[in-house]
N, C-alpha and C positions, 0 to 999 in steps of 0.2 A: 688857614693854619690849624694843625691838629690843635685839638683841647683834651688832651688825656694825658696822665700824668706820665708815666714811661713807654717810650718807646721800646723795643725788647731789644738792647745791647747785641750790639754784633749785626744789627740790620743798614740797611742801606735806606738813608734817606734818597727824595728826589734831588735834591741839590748831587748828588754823587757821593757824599758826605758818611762817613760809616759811624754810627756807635761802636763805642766800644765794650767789650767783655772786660767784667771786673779782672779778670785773666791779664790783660793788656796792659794795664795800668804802669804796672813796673818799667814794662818795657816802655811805655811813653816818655816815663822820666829819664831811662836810661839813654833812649834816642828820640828826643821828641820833635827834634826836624820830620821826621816821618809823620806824624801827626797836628802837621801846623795848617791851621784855620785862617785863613786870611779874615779881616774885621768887617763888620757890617755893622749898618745902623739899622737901630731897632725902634728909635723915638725920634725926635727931632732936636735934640742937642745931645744922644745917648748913643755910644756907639760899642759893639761886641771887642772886648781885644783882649782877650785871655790866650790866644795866640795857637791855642791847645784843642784837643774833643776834650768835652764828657764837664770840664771845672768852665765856673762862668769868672767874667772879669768886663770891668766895663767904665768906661771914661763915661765920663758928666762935661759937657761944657756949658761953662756958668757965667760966660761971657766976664769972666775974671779970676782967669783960672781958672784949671781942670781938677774934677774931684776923681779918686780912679777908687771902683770898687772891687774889693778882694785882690790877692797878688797868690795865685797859684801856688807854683813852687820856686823854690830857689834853681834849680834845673832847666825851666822857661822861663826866664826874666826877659835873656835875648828874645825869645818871640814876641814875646808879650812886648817889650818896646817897640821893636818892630813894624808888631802891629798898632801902634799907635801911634810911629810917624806914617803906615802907610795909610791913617785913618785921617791923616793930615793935619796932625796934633805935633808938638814939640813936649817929650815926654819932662823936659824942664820945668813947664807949665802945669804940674802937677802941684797943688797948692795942698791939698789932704787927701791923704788915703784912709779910705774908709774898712773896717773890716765887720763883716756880717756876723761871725760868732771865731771861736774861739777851737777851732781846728786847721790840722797842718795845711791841710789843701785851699783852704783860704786864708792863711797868712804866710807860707810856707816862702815866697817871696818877697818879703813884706821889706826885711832887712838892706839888700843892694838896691831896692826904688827908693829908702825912703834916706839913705846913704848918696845917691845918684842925685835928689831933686831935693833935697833939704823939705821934702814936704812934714808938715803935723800925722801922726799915725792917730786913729781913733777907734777907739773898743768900748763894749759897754763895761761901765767899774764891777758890774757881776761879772763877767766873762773874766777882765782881768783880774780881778782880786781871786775869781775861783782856779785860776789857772796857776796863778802865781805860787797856790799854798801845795798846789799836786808839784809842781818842779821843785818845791824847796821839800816838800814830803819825798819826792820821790817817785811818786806817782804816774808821771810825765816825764819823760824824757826826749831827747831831742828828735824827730822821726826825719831818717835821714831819705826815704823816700820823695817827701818835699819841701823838709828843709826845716833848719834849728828855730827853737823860737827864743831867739836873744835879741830882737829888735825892741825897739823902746817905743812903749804907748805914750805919748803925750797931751794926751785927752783923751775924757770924757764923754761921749755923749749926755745929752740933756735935752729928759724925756717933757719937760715944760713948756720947752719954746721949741720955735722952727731953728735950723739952722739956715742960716741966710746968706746969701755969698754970691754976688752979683745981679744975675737975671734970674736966679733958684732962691727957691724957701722951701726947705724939704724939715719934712713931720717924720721925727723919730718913734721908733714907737717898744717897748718891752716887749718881745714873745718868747717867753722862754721853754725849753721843751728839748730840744733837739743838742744847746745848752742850754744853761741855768743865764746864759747873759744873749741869746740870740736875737738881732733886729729888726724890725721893717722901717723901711722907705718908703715914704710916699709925696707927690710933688706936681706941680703942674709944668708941662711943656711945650712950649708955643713953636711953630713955624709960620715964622715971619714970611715964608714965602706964603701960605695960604693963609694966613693967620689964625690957623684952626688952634685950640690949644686940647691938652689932650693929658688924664691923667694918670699918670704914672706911676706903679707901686711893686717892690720888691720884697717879699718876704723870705730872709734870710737862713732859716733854720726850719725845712723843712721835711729833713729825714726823720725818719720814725722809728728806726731799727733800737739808735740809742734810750727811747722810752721803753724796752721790753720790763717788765719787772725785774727780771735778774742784770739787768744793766744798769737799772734805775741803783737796784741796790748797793752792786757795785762801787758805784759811784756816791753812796753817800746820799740818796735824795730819794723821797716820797713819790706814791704816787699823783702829790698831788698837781704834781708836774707836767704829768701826763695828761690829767683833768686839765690843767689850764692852758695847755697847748691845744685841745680841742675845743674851750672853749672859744677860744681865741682868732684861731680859725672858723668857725662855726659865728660869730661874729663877723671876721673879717672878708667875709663870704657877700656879702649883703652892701658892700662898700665899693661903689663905683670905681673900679679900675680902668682904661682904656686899653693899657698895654703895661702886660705884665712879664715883669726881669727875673729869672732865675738864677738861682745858685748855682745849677746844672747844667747844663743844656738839654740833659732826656727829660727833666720835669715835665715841658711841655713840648716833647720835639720843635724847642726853637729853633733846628736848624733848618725844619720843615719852611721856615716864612723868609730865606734867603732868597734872594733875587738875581740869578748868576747873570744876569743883562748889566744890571746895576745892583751897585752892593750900598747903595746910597738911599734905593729903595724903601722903604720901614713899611709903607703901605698893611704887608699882610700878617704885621702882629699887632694891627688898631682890632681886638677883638673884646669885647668886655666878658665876655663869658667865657672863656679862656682861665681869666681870674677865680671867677667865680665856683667854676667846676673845681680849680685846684685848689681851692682850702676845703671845698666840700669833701670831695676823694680823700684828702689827707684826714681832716677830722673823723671821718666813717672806716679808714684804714687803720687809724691809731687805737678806734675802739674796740679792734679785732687784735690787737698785740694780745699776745699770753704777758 
């Protein structure tokens, strides 16, 4: 599996599988049957179903109830469930949506899943509280490219303890940066058929654009934001990952480790340095922002 952060948009993976050009975007949400990604597993209770290219989305089964992270847009929900009864899931069995930070493209469908499965919605209280005060400013408005953000947070995370919930005990963790409330994952994953267990970590906020100085400004906040997103990464560099989940899919050309024989396959994203190179690039990337 590649280990470099972007793939150059608009290419053609092995799988057959194209990136897309920022260009395209619009038109995925406006047709995104054309653009639909059948699910694959990436871990051994983790499986890809954002349904879509280019946004990541991903069921957890936690052998009591499924956790689903991020929800695209309101435009692919139909895929995205889709894909996850063709992942062999029953999207009712969604017990918590989790969302990684506080943008359209990972809540943007957050609303009719969490309307459809009565599941708990979950944000960090930075992300919601800071988002909350730009829609009542004004600031934010609803982006109708992936959808309004009037769904209801119902929790908290809590960066103290694990969250626990079945066969999973997954370690929350602050990285803010990309937002002011953006998260990591991290968790162990066993496959009871080989019993290897294998660890698993998702770091959710790791565009850079939004730390430029004049963005940072923008927005109300220091650079010392941008310090601590690198340090942070620059830390979490050093932290055994097994198989690491993107927010993207070009972060790491994960479409690169698809198995068109079998999509059940996860084999060729067990890479630890995979992880490792991507907080590195991002930390050495973000020290080059003007």
């Amino acid at each position: 599996m590649a280990n470099f952060y972007y793939a150059t948009k608009g290419t053609i993976e092995p799988d057959g599988i194209r990136h897309l050009s920022i260009a395209e975007v619009p038109d995925m949400m406006e047709n995104p049957w054309k653009y639909y990604v059948p699910p694959f597993r990436i871990a051994p209770h983790v499986w890809f179903v954002a349904g879509i290219h280019d946004i990541s989305s991903y069921i957890v089964d936690t052998g009591d109830g499924l956790i689903l992270i991020d929800c695209p847009s309101v435009h692919t929900v139909y895929l995205q469930l889709e894909s996850i009864r063709n992942a062999g899931y029953d999207p009712h069995n969604i017990k918590h949506i989790f969302i990684t930070h506080a943008h359209g493209d990972h809540y943007g469908g957050v609303r009719p899943i969490q309307e459809y499965t009565g599941a708990k919605v979950w944000m960090s209280r930075e992300d919601d509280e800071d988002f909350a005060a730009r829609l009542a400013a004004g600031t934010v408005k609803a982006n109708d490219l992936f959808g309004p953000p009037n769904f209801i947070v119902t929790d908290h995370y809590d960066y103290s303890k694990p969250f626990k919930i079945g066969n999973m005990s997954i370690e929350i963790k602050l990285v803010p940066g990309h937002t002011i409330g953006s998260v990591a994952y991290f968790f162990d994953d066993t496959d009871e058929e080989t019993g290897k267990t294998y660890k698993v970590g998702m770091h959710g906020g790791m565009g850079i654009d939004s730390m430029r100085s004049d963005r940072l400004k923008a927005m109300g906040f220091g650079m010392e934001l941008r310090e601590r997103y690198i340090s942070d990464c620059t830390i979490l560099s050093k932290r055994k990952v097994d198989i690491c989940l993107t927010s993207h899919e070009n972060h790491t050309n994960l479409f690169s480790g698809i198995n068109k024989e079998d999509r059940s396959d996860y084999s060729a994203f067990v890479d630890p340095s995979v992880w490792e190179n991507f907080m590195i690039n991002r930390a050495e990337a973000a020290k080059l922002l003007p």
